[in-house]
N, C-alpha and C positions, 0 to 999 in steps of 0.2 A: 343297473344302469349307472355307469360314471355320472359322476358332477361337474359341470364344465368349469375348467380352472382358468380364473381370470391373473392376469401378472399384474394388472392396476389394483391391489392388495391395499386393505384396512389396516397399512402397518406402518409405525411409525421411520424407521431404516426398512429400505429397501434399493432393488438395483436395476440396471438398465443396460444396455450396451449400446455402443456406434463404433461406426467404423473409424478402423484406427488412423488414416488420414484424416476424416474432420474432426476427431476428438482431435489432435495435435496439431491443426491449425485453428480451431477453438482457442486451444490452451495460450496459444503462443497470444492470440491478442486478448486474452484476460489479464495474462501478466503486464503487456504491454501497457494495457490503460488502465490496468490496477485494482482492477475486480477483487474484492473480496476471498474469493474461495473459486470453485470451479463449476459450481452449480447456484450459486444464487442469482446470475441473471437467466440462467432456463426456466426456474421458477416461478421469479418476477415476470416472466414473459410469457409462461403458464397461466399463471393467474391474471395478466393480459385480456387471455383469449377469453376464461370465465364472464368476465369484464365487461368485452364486446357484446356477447352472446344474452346477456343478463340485461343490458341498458345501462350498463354502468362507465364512465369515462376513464376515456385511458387518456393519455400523457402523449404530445405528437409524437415525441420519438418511438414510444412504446405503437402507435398506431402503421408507422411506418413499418417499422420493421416486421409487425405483424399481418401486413399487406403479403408478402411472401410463404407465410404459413400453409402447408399444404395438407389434405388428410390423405395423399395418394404417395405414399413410396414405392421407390423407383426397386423393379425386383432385383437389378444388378447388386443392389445394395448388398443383401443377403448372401452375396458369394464372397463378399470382400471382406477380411480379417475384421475383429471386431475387438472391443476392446471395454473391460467392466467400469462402472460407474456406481457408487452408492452415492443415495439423497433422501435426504431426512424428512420428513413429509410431516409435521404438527399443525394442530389448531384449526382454523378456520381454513387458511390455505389447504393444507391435505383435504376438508372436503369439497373446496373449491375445483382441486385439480382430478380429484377420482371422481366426481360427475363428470368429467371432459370423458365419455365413454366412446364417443362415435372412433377415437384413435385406436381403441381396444389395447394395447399393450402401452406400458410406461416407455417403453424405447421410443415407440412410434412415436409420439407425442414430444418426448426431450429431442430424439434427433428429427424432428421436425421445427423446433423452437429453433435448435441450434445452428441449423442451415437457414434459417430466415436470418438468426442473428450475422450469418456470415457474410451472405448476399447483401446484406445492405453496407452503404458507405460510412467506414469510421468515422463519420463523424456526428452519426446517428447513434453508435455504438457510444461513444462520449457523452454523447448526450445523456442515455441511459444511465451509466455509471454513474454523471454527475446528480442526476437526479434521486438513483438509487441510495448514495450516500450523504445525499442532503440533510438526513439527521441527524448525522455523525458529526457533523462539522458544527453542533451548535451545543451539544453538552459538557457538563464541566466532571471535573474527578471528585466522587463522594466523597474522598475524605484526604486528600489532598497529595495523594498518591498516585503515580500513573508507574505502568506494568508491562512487560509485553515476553516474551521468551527468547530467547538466544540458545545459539548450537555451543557445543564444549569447545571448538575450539574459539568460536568469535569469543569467548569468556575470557579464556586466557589469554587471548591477544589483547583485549581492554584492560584485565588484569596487569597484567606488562608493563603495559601505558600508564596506566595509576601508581605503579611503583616508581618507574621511571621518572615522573613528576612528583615523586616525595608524597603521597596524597592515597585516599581510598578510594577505591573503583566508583562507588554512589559520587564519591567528594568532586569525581572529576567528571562524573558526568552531567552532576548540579550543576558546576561549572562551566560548563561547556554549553550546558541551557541559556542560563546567565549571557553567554557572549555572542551566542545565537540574538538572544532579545536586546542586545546592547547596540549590535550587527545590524539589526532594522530599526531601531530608532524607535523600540515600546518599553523602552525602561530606559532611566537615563546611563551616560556613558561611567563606567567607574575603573575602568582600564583601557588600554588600547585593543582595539581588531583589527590586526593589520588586514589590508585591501584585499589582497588574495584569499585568507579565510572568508572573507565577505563574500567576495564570490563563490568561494566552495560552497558558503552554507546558502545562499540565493539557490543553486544550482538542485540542491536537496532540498529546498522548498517549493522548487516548483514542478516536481516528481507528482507522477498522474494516483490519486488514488490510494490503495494500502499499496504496503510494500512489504505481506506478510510471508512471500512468496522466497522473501531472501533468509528468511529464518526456520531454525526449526525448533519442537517444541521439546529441547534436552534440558533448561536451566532458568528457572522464573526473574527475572528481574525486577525489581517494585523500588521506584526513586519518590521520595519526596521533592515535590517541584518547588516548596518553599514559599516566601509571602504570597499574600493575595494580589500583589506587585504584579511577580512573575506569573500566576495564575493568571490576570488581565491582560497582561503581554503576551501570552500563548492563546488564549483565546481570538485576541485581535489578530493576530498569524493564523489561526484555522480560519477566519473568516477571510481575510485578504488572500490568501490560496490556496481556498476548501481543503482544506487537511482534513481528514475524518476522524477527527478524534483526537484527542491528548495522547491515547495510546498510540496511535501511528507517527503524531509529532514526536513523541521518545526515541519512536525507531528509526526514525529520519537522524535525530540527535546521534542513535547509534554509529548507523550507516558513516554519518557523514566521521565520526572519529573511527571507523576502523577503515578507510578510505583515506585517513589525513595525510599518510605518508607520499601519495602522488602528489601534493601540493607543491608549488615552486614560488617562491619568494626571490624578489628581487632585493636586496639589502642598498639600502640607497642609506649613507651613513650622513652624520650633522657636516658642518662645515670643518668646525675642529676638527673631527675625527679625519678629513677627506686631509688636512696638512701632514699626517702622521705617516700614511700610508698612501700605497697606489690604489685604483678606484676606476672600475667600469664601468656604466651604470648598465651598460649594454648585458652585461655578467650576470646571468642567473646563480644563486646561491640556493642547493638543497638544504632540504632541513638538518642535517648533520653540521651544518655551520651556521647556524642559527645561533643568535643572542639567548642565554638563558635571563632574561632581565625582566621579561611578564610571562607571568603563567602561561596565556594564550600560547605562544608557542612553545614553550617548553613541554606543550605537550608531544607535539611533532617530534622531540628528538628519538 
């Protein structure tokens, strides 16, 4: 006599399927509001349901969304393309979520979290994220180093940029920390930032979430963020617009310099200067005629 073969497996990777329409309108609002990975709010929302069922308190958001959880899928389901998923099941959680037996299969269960997560309004989704990464937003770097990975080409596109500016790739992205933290007024000022980088970098600070989504894992990065100064100053930034982490702040830092060259500077020259020459203020000036006189921009050319 066969053994009957359960797919909710005592294994630490394992896999799952849904259909390829909700997997890729999942995907699309994880990235949007910056979810971690693609499976750690099914999880989180797995472990939800344990939760519920136990007497254990869930989080409103988590309550809400879990109001839509259903144990009955729809049989059309099964005819329609599908599409693989691995999730890494450890610790307490995996035996959390492999008692949830009444679903019987791991699919069941994920694409039933997943279609609750959808049905409900982003901004219940928000909510989620921000609560899931709420721990992220309060730790500091063991040893004074923050890290994250970069594709081959974003390397040598930065690379580029740091010759260009006379300088080392780490040098210029210290750098460009530094002006980030000078830029909000958490270290004091010790060059200029002109206006429009202040807005680029506002604009990359207030980006939902990770943003691991735009990188891939071909090349390690690892910068020394420098005094306990600019440690305090990055910190006071992950708290004023939940950043998750020192490592996600770097990658914003990334982002926002391999992005620098859309910037558009207004060149508004001293009074002398304006006798010497004719002068629009109306004039936008690309960075290709840009002042080489402070770093900050000389990185842009």
């Amino acid at each position: 006599m066969k053994k009957k073969r359960y797919i909710m497996q005592n294994t630490s990777m394992t896999t799952f399927t849904a259909p390829v329409f909700l997997a890729e309108m999942y995907d699309e609002q994880i990235q949007e509001l910056g979810f971690r990975d693609k499976t750690e709010a099914l999880l989180y929302l797995a472990e939800g349901i344990w939760n519920e069922r136990n007497g254990k308190q869930n989080s409103f958001a988590v309550r809400n969304i879990l109001k839509h959880v259903s144990l009955e899928r729809d049989p059309i389901l099964r005819l329609l393309p599908r599409v693989y998923r691995g999730v890494r099941l450890v610790g307490e959680r995996k035996s959390k979520i492999l008692s949830l037996t009444d679903f019987g299969y791991l699919s069941n269960l994920m694409n039933s979290v997943m279609e609750a997560f959808m049905l409900y309004s982003k901004c219940y989704r928000r909510m989620l994220r921000k609560e899931m990464h709420a721990s992220f937003v309060i730790g500091n770097p063991s040893s004074g180093y923050v890290q994250t990975y970069i594709s081959g080409l974003q390397y040598d596109k930065l690379f580029e940029m740091a010759i260009r500016g006379g300088m080392s790739l780490t040098g210029m992205i210290r750098s460009t920390i530094e002006a980030v933290l000078m830029a909000e007024e958490v270290i004091p000022e010790r060059w200029l930032v002109p206006l429009e980088i202040q807005d680029a970098i506002s604009d990359y600070l207030h980006v939902e979430g990770f943003t691991c989504h735009n990188f891939s894992r071909d090349i390690q990065l690892r910068i020394n963020i420098g005094c306990e100064e600019n440690c305090r100053g990055i910190q006071m930034l992950l708290c004023k617009y939940e950043i998750p982490g020192f490592n996600e702040f770097l990658r914003r830092v990334i982002l926002f310099l391999l992005n620098s060259n859309s910037i558009e500077f207004q060149n508004i020259p001293d009074k002398e200067e304006q006798k010497n020459f004719y002068f629009d203020e109306t004039e936008l000036y690309m960075n290709d005629r840009l002042s080489c006189k402070d770093f900050v921009r000389s990185i842009y050319q």
